[in-house]
Residue frames as qw, qx, qy, qz and C-alpha x, y, z in Angstrom:
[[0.098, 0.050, -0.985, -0.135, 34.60, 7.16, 14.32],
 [0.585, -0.163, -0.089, -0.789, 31.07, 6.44, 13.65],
 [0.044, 0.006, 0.964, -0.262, 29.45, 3.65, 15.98],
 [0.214, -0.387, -0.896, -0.051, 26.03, 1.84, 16.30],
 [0.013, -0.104, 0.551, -0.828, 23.35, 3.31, 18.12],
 [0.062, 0.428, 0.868, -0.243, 19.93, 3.13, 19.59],
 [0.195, 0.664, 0.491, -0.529, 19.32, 6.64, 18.89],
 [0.505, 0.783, 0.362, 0.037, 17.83, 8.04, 16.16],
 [0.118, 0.950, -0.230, -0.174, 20.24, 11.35, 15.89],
 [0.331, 0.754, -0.098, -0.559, 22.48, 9.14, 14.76],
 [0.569, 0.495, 0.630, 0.185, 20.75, 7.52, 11.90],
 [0.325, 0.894, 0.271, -0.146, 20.37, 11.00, 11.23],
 [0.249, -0.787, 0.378, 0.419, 24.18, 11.84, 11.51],
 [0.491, 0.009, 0.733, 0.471, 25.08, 8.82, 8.70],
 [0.465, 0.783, 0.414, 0.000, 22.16, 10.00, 6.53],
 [0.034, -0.943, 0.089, 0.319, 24.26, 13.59, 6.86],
 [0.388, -0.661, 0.550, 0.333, 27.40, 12.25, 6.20],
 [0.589, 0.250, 0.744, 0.192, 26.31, 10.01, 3.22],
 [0.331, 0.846, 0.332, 0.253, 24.83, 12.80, 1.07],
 [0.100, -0.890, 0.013, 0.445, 27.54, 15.28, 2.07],
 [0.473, 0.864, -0.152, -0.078, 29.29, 17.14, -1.02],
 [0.463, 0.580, -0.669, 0.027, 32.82, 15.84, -0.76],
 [0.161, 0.415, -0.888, 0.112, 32.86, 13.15, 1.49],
 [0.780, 0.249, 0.240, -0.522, 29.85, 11.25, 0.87],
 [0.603, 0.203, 0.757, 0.146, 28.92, 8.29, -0.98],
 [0.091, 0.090, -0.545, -0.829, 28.94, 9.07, -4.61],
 [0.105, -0.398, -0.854, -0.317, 25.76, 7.14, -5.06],
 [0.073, -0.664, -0.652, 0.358, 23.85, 8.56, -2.06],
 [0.040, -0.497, -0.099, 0.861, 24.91, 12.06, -2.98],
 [0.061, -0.171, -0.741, -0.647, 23.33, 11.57, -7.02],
 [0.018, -0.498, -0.855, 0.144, 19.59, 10.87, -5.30],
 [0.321, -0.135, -0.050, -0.936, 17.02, 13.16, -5.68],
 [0.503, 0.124, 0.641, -0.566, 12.99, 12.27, -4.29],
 [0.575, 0.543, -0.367, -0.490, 12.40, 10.48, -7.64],
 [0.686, 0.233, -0.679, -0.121, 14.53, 8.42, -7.83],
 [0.175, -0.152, 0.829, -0.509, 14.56, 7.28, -3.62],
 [0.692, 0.002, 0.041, -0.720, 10.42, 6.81, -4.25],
 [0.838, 0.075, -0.485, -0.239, 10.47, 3.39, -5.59],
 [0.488, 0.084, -0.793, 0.354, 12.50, 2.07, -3.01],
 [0.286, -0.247, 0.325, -0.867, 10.50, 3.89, -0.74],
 [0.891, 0.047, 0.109, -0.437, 7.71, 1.03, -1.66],
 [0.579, 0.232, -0.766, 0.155, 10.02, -1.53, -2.08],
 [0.203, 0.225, -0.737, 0.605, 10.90, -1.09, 1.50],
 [0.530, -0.057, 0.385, -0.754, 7.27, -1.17, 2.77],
 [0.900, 0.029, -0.141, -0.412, 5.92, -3.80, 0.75],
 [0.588, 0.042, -0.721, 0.363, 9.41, -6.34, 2.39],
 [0.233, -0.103, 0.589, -0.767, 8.02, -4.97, 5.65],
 [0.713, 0.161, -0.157, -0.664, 4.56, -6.72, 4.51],
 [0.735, 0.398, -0.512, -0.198, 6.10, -9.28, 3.79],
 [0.199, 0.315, -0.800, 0.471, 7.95, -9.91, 6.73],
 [0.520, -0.131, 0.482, -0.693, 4.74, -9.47, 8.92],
 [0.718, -0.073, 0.151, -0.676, 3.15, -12.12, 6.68],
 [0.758, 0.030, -0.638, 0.134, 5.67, -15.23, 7.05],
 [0.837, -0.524, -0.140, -0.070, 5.83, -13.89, 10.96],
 [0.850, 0.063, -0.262, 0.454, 8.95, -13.47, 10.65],
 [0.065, -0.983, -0.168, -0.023, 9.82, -11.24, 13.10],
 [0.553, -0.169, 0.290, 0.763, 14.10, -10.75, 12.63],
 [0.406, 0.334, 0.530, 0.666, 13.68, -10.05, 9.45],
 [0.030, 0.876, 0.369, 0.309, 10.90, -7.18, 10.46],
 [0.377, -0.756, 0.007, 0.535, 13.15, -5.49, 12.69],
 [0.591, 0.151, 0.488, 0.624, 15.63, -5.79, 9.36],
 [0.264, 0.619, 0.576, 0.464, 12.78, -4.82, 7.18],
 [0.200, -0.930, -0.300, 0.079, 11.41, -1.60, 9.72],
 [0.414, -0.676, 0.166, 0.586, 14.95, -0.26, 9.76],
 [0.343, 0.160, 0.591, 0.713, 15.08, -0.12, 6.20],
 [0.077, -0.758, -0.517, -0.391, 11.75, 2.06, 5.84],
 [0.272, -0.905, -0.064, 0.320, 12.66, 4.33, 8.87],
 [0.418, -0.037, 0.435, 0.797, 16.20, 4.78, 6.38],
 [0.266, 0.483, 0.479, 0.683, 13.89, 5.95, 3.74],
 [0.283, -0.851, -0.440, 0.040, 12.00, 8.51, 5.83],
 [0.469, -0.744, 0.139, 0.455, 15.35, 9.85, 7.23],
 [0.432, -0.063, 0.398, 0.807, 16.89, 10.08, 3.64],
 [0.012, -0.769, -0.492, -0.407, 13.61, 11.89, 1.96],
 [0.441, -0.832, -0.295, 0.161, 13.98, 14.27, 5.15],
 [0.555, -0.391, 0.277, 0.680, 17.65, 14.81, 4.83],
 [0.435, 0.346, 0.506, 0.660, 16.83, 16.08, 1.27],
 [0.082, -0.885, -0.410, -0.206, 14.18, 18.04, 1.84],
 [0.567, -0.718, 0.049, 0.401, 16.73, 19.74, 4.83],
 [0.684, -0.216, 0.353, 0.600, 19.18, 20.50, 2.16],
 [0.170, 0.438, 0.352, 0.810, 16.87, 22.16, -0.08],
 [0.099, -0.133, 0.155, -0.974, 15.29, 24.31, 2.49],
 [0.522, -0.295, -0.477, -0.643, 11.88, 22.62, 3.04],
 [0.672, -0.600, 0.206, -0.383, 11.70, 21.24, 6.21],
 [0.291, 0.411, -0.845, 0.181, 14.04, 18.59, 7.94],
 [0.621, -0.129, -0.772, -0.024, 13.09, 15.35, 10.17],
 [0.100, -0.220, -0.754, 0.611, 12.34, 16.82, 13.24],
 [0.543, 0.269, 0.009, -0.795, 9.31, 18.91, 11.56],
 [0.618, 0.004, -0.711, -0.335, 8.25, 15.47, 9.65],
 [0.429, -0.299, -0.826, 0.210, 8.07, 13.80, 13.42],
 [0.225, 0.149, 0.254, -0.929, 6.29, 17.19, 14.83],
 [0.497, -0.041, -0.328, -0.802, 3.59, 16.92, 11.91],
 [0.479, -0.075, -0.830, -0.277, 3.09, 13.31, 12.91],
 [0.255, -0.272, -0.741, 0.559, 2.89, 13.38, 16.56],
 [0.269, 0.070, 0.100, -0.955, 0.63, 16.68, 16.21],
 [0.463, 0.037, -0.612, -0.640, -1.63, 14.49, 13.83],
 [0.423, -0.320, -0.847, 0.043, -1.90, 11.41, 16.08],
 [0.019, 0.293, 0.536, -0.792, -2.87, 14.10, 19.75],
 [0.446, 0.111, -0.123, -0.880, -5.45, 15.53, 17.28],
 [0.609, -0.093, -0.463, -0.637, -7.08, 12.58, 16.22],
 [0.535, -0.058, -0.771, 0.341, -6.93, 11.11, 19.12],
 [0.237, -0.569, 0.257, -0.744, -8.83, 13.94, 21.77],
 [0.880, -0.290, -0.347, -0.145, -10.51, 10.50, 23.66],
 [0.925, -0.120, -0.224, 0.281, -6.99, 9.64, 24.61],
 [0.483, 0.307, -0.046, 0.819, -4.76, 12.90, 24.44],
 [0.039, -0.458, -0.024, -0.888, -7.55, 15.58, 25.64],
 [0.273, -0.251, 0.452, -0.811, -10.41, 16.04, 27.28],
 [0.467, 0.055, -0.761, -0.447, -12.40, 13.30, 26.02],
 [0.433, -0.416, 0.578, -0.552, -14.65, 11.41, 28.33],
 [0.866, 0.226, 0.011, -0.446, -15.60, 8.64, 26.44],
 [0.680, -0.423, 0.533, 0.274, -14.19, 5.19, 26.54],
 [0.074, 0.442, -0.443, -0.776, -12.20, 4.61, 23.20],
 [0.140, 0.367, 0.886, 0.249, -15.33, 2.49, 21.87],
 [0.156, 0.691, 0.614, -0.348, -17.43, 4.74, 22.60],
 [0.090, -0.675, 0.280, 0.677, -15.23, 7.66, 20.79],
 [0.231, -0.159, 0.776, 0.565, -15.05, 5.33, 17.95],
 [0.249, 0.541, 0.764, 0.247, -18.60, 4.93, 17.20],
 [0.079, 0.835, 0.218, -0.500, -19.26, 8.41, 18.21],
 [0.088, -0.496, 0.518, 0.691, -16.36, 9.39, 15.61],
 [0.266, 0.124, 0.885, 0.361, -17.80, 6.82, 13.34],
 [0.020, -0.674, -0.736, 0.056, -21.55, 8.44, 13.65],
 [0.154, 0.969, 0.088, -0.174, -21.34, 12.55, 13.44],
 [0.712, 0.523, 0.005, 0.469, -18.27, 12.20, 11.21],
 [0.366, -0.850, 0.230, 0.301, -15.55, 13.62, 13.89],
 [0.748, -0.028, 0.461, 0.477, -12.79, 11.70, 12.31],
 [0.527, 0.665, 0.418, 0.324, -13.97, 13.23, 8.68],
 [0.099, -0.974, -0.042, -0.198, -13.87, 17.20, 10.15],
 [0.579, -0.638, 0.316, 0.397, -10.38, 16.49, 11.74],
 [0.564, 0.089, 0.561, 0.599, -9.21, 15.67, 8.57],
 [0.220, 0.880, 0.240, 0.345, -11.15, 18.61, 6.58],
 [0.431, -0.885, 0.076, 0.161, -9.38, 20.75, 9.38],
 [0.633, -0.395, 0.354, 0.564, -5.99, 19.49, 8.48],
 [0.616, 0.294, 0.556, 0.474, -6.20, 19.16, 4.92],
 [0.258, 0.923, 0.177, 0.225, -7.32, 23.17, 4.94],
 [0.845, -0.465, 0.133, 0.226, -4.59, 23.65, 6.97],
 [0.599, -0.238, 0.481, 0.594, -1.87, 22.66, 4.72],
 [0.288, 0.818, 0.317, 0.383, -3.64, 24.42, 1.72],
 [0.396, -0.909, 0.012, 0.131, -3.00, 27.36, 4.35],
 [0.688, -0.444, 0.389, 0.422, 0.49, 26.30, 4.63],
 [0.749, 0.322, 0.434, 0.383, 0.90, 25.81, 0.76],
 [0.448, 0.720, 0.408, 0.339, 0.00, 29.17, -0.13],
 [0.254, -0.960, 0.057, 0.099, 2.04, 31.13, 2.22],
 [0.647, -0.479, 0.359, 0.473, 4.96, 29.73, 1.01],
 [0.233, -0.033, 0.617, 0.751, 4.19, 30.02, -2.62],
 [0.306, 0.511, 0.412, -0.690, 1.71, 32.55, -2.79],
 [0.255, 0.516, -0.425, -0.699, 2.32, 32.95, -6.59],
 [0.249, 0.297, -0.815, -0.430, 2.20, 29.74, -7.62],
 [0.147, 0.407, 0.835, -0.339, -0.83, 28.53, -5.30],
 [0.337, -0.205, -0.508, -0.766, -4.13, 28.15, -7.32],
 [0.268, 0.130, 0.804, -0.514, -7.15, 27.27, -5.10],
 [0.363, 0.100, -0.673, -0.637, -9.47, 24.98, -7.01],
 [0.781, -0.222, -0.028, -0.583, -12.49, 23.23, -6.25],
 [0.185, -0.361, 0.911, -0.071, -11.93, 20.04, -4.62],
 [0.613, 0.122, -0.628, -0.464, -12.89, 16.61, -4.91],
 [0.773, -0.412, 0.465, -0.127, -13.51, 13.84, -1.85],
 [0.989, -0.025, 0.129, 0.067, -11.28, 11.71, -4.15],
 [0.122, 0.958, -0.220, 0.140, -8.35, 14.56, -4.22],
 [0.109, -0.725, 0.648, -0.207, -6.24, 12.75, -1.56],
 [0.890, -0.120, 0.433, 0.074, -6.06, 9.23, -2.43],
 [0.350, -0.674, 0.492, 0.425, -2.48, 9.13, -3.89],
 [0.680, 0.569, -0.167, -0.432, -2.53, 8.35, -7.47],
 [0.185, 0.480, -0.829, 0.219, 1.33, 6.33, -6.82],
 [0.741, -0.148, 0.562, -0.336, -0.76, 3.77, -4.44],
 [0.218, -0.039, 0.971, 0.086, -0.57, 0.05, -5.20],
 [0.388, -0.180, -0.463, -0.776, -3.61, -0.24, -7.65],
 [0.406, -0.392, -0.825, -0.017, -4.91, -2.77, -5.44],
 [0.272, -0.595, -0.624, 0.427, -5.34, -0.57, -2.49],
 [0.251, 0.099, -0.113, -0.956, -5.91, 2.85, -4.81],
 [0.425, -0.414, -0.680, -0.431, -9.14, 0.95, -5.38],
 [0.418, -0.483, -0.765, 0.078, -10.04, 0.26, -2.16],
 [0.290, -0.337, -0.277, 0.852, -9.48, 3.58, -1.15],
 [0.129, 0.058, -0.559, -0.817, -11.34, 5.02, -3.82],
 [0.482, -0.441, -0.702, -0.284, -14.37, 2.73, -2.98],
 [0.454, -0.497, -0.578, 0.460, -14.00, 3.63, 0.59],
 [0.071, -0.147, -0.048, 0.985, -14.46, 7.00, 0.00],
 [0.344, -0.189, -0.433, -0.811, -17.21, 7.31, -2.04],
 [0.463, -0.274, -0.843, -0.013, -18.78, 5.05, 0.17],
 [0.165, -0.482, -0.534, 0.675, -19.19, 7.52, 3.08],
 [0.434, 0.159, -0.088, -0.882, -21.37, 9.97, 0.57],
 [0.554, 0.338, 0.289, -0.704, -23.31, 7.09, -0.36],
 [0.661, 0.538, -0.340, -0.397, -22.09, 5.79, -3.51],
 [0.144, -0.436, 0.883, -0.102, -21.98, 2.29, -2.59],
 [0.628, -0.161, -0.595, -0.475, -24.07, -1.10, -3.30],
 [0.597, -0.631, 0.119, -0.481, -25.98, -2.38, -0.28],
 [0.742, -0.429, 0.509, -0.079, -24.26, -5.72, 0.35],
 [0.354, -0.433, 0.713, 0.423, -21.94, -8.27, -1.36],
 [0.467, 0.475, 0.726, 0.169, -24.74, -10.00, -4.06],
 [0.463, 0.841, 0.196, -0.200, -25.16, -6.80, -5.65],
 [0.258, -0.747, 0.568, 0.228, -21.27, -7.04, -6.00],
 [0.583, 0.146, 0.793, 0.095, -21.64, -10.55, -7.46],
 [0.433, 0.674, 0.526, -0.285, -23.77, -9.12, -9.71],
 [0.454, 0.886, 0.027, -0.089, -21.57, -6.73, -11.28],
 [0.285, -0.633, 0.669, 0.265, -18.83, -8.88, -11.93],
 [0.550, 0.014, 0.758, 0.349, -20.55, -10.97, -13.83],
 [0.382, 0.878, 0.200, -0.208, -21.68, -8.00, -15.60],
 [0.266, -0.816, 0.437, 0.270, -18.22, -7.20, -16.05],
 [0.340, -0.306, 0.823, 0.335, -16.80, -10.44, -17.33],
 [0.525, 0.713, 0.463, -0.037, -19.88, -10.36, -20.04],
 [0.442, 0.866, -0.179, -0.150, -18.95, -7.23, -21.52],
 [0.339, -0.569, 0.706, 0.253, -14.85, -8.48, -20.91],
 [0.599, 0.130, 0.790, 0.025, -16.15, -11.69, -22.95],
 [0.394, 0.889, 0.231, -0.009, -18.05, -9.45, -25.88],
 [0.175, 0.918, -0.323, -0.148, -15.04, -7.49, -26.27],
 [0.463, -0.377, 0.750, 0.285, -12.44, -10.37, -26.24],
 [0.611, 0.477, 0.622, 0.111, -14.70, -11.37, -29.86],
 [0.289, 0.953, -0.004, -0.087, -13.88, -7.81, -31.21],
 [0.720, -0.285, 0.127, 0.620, -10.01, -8.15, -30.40],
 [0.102, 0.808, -0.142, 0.562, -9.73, -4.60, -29.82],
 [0.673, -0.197, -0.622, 0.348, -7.33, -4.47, -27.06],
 [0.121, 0.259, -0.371, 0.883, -7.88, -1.54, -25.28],
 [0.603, -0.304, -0.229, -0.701, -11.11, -2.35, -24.80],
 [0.847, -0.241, -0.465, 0.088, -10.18, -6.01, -23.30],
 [0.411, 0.285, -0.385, 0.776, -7.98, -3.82, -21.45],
 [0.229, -0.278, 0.179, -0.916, -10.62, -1.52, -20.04],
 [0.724, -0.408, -0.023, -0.556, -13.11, -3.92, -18.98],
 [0.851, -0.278, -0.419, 0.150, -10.65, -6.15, -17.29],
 [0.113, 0.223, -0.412, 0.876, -9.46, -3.21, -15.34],
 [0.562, -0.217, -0.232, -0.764, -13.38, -3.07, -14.69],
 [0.847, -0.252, -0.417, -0.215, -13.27, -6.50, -13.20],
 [0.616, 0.029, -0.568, 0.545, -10.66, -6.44, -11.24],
 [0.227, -0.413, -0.044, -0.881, -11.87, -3.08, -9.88],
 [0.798, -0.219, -0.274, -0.491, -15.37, -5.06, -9.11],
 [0.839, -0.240, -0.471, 0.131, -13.41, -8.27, -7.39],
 [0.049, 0.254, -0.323, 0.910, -11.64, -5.16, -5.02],
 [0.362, -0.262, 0.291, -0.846, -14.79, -3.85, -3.83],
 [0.842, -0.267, -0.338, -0.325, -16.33, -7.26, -3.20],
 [0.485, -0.213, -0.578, 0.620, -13.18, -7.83, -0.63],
 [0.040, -0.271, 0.297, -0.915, -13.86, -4.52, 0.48],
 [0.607, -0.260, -0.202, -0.723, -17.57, -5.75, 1.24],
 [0.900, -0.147, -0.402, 0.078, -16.25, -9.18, 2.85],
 [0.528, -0.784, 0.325, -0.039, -13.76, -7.41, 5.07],
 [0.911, -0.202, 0.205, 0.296, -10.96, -8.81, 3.31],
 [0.078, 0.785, -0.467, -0.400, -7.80, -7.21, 1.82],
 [0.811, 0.566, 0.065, -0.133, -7.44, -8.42, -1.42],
 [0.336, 0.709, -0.611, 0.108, -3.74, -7.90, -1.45],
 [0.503, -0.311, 0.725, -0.353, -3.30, -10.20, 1.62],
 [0.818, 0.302, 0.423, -0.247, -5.48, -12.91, -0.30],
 [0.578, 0.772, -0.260, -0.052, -3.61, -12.53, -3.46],
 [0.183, 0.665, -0.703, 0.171, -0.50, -13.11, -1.78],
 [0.638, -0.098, 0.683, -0.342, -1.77, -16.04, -0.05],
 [0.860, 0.350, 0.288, -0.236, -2.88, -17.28, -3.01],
 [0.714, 0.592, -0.374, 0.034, 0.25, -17.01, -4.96],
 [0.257, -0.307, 0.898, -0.181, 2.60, -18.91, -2.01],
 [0.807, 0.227, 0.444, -0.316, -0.54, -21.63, -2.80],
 [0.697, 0.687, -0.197, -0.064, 0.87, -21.42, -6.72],
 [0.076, -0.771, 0.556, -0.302, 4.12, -21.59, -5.56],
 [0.650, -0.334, 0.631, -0.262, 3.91, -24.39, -3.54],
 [0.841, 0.333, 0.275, -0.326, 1.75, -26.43, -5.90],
 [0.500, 0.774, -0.386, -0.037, 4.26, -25.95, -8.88],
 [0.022, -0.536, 0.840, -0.076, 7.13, -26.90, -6.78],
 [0.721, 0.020, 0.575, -0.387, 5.01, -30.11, -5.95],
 [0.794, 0.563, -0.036, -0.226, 4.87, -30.37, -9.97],
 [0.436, 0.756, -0.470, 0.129, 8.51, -30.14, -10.39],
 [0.093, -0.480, 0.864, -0.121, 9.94, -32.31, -8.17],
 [0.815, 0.137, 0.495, -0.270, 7.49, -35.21, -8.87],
 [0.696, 0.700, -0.118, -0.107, 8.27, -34.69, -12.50],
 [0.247, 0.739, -0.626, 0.031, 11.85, -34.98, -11.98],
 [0.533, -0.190, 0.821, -0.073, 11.75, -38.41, -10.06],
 [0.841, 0.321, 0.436, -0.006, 10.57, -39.57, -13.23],
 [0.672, -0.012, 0.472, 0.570, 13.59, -38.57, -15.20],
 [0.374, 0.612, 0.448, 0.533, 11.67, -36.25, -17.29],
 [0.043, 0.153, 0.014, 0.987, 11.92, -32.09, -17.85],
 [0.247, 0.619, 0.476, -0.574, 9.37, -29.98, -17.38],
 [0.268, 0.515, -0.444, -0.683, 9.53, -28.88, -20.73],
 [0.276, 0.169, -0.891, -0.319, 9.24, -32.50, -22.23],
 [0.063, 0.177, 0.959, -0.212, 6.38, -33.29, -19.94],
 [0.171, -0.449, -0.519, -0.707, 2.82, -33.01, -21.22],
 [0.352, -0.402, -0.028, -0.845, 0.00, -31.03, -19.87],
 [0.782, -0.350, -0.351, -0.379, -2.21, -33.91, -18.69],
 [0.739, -0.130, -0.486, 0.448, 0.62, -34.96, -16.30],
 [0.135, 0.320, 0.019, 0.938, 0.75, -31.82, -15.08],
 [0.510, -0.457, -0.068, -0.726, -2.61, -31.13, -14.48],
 [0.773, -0.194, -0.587, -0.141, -2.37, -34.74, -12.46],
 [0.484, -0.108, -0.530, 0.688, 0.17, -33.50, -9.95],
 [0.093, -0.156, 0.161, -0.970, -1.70, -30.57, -9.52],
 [0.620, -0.218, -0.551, -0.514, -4.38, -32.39, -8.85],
 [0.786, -0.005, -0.527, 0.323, -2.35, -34.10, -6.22],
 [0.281, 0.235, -0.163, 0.916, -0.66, -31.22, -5.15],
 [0.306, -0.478, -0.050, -0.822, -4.06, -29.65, -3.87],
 [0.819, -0.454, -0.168, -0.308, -5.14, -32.47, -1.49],
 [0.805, 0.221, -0.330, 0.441, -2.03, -33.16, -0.30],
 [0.369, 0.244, -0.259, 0.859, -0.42, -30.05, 0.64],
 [0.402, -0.502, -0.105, -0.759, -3.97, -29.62, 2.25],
 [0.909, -0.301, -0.277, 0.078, -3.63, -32.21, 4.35],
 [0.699, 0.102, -0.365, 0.606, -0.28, -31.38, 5.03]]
């Protein structure tokens, strides 16, 4: 009889017992790392989500659902022979003592000081070159044949599968430590409204890949101007679209004390509650 528990081993035992071959869940046992991925980000962005109404039930909820996906990706991996969930919480714990020598080693520096130091002869950077040859290492002993060793790129290991919003910023935040950055936020300004020119020029051609490509261009551009303001654009977004949200509902239930649809009411009434809707609910 399987019961609650606190510990992990076993999360790990259901995981087992779900995906086993005859007396498993049909569903669980079908999965493959494909098709788990998407929930994989599901379950992180409702963890996101939770942190940013505060709600903190719901994150316990939300965190036990993402440590699931870890432990079911693991369980696979264990099944085909690649490594199994106590080597996934080795790599991690190895990762954090390494970058971490301030706090773990011999370090003598407090961890401000470590940070700027790290920040200033690029320790941080060389741990991470260290690993990342490492696992090359790692790659090619297992599949000597089928390992190719190719020049690299500094933008190699930002995950192509990120959220676009933060594959930008990650992307910008790289290049940025060779250099390839503008000095402060006005030159940013600058080349958005470069941006929404050419967007504007190309919306007169209606050729849409083009209107495509340079409003991928702007959005891009309004990325690295949070990235320059210290703000996370996704955070803001989502702030801004509870703001929509609100407002709307603000439309719709005014609209309905007068009897009428939303359909049947015109724009200009509309735009009035929203009008309403903004000094209000600011006040409120």
């Amino acid at each position: 009889m399987i019961t609650p528990s606190r510990d992990i081993s076993r999360l790990l035992e259901i995981m087992a017992l779900l995906r086993d071959p005859e007396k498993g869940c049909p569903w669980d046992k079908e999965q493959d790392f494909r098709s788990i991925a998407p929930y994989t980000i599901e379950e992180a962005c409702e963890v996101a989500d939770a942190i940013e109404r505060d709600d903190m039930a719901d994150l316990k909820l939300e965190l036990g659902d993402l440590l699931l996906q870890s432990v079911y990706h693991s369980r696979m991996a264990e099944e085909g022979g690649y490594f199994d969930f106590g080597d996934v919480v080795e790599g991690i714990t190895k990762k954090m003592i390494r970058r971490h020598p301030h706090v773990f080693g011999t370090e003598d520096a407090s961890a401000e000081e470590y940070s700027a130091k790290g920040l200033a002869d690029g320790t941080w950077e060389r741990i991470k070159a260290e690993e990342k040859a490492e696992l090359a290492a790692e790659r090619k002993a297992a599949n000597p044949a089928q390992y190719q060793e190719k020049a690299g790129s500094l933008l190699d290991d930002v995950p192509g599968t990120l959220p676009t919003l933060a594959c930008a910023l990650k992307l910008q935040k790289k290049a940025s430590k060779v250099g390839f950055d503008w000095n402060d936020p006005h030159a940013v300004f600058s080349k958005i409204r470069e941006e929404l020119d050419e967007l504007e020029a190309e919306i007169e051609s209606d050729c849409s890949s083009e209107q495509e490509a340079e409003l991928g261009d702007i959005l891009f551009a309004v990325a690295n101007l949070a990235r320059h303001l210290r703000i996370d654009p996704d955070s803001a977004l989502r702030r801004t679209n509870q703001k929509f949200r609100n407002r709307f509902a603000y439309i719709e239930q005014n609209i309905e004390r007068t009897g009428e649809t939303m359909q049947s009411a015109n724009l200009e009434t509309m735009d009035m509650l929203w009008n309403e809707a903004k000094i209000k609910l600011r006040r409120d």
